[in-house]
C-alpha positions in Angstrom: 0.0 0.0 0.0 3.2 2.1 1.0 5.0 1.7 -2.0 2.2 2.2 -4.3 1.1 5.4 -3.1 4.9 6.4 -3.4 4.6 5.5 -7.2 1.1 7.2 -7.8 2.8 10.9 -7.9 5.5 9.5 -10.0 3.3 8.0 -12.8 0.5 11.4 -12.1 3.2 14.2 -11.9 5.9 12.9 -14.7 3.3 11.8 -16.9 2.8 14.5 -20.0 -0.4 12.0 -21.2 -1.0 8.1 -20.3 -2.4 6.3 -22.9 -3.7 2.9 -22.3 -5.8 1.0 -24.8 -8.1 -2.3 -23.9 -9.6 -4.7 -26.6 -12.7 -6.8 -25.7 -11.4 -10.5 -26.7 -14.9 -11.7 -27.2 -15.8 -9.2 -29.4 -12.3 -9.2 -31.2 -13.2 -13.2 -31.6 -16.3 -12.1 -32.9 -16.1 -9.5 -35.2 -12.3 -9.6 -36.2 -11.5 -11.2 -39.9 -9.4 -14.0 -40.1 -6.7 -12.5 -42.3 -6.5 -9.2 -39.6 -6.3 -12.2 -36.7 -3.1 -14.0 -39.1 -2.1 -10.6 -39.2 -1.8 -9.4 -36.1 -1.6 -13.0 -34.7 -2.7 -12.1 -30.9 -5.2 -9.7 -29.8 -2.0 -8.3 -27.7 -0.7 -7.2 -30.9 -4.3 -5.7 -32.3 -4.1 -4.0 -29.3 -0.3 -2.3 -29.6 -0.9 -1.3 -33.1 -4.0 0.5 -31.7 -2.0 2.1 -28.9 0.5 3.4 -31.1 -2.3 4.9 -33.7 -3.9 6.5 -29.9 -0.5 7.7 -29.2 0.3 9.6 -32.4 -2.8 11.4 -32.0 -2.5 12.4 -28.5 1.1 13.5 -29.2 -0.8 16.2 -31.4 -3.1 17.1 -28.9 -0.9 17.7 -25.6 -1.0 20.7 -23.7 1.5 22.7 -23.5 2.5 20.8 -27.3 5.0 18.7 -27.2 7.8 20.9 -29.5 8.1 19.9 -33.3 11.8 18.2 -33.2 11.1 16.2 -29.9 10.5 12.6 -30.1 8.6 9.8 -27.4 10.7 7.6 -26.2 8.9 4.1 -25.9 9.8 2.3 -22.4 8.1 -1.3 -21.9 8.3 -4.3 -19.6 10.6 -6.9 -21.6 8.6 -9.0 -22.7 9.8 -12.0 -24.3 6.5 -13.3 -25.9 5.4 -10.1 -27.7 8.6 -8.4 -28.0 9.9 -9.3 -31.9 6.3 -8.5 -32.9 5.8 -5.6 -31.0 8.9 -4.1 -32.8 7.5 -4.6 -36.3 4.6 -3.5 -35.5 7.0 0.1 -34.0 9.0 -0.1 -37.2 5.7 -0.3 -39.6 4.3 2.2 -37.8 6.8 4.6 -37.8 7.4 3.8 -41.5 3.8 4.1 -42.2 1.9 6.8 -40.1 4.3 9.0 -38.6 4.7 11.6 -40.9 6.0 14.0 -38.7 9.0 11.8 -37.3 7.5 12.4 -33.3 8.1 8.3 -32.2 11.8 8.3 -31.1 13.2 5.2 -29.5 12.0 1.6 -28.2 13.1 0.4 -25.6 12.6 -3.2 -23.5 13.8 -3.3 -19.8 13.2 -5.1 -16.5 11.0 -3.3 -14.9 12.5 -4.9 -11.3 15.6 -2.4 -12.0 13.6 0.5 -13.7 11.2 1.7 -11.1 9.6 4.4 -13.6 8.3 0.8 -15.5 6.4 0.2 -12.2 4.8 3.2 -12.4 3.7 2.8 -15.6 2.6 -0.8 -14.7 0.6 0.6 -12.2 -0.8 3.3 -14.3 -2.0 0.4 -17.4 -3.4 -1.8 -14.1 -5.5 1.0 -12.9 -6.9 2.0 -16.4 -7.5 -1.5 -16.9 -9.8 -1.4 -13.6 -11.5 1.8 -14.6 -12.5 0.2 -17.6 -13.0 -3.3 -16.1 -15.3 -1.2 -13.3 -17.2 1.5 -16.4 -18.3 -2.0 -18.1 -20.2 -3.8 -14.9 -22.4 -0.3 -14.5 -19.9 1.1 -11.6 -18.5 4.6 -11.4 -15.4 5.0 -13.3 -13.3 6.5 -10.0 -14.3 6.2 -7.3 -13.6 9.6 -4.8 -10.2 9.4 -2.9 -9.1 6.1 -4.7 -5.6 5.5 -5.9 -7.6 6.6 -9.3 -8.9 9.3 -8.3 -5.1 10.5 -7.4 -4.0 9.1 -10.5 -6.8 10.8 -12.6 -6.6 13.9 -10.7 -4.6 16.2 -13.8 -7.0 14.8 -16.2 -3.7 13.4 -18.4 -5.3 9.7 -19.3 -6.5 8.9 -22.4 -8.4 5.2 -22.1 -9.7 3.5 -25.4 -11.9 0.5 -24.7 -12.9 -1.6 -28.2 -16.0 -3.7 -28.6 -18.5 -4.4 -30.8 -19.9 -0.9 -30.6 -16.3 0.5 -32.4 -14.9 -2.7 -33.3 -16.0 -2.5 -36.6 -15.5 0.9 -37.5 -11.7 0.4 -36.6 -11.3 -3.1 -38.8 -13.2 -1.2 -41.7 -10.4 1.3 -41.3 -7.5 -1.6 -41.4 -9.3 -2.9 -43.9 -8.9 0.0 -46.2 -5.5 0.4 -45.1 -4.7 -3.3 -46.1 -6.4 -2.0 -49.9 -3.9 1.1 -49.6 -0.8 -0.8 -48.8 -1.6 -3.5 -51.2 -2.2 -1.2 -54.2 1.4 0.2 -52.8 0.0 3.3 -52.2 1.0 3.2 -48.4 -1.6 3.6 -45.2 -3.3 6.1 -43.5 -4.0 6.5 -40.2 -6.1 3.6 -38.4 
């Protein structure tokens, strides 16, 4: 309880924006084409791809802006599963929607030995919940919860997909798998 109140103001205060995505698994079973799930092979990876869309668009929309020649650096648990796949997915990306050069480095590390990791663990746990709680009919945040001290600059952006957007987002990869094959390149997801 000690410690993670000690990393609440870390993830809150040196946060510019948190951006934390969440993809219903039933409805991705569901509603997702079979070429998108060879594709992206997991719903882990349908999720980063969707994260990284999410995060060149908030990049845009920070306040204060984030200056033109400054890059994000990417910092994630290692992750020995998802990692090769998660790097294609950063290069393709990179190659193929960021126009404007903002994603700079990605990075895996052991979170045991970088504490900020932990405090962004905690920060995807908690959004997780938020969602998780939003979903069964419960208030988002509840008053003087570690999310309510977490929320309190108003710097999260939480996507949740289900069958409600689902399909508006594989119409979108859908055209962008038209694009890329005609070798025209891809928009933005």
């Amino acid at each position: 309880e000690s410690f993670i109140r000690e990393l609440i103001p870390i993830a809150r205060d040196n946060t510019i924006i948190g951006v934390g995505g969440l993809v219903s698994v039933r409805d991705y079973d569901r509603l997702v084409p079979e070429w998108l799930k060879t594709d992206a092979e997991h719903p882990y990876h349908f999720c980063f791809q969707l994260f990284f869309d999410e995060m060149l668009e908030a990049i845009e929309s920070v306040e204060p802006p984030i200056p033109g020649d400054e890059k994000v650096a990417f910092f994630f648990d290692r992750q020995k599963e998802f990692k090769a796949r998660a790097l294609q997915t950063y290069d393709i990306t990179c190659a193929l929607k960021d126009a404007k050069q903002r994603m700079g480095p990605i990075t895996f590390a052991d979170k045991e030995c970088y504490i900020p990791l932990q405090a962004a663990d905690l920060l995807a746990f908690r959004m997780r919940k938020v969602i998780t709680r939003e979903i069964s009919g419960q208030p988002a945040v509840k008053a003087g919860s570690w999310d309510d001290e977490l929320e309190s600059r108003h710097n999260l952006w939480i996507s949740y997909y289900n069958k409600d957007n689902l399909p508006i987002i594989i119409s979108r990869m859908e055209e962008a798998k038209r694009h890329e094959t005609e070798g025209r390149g891809t928009g933005r997801i």
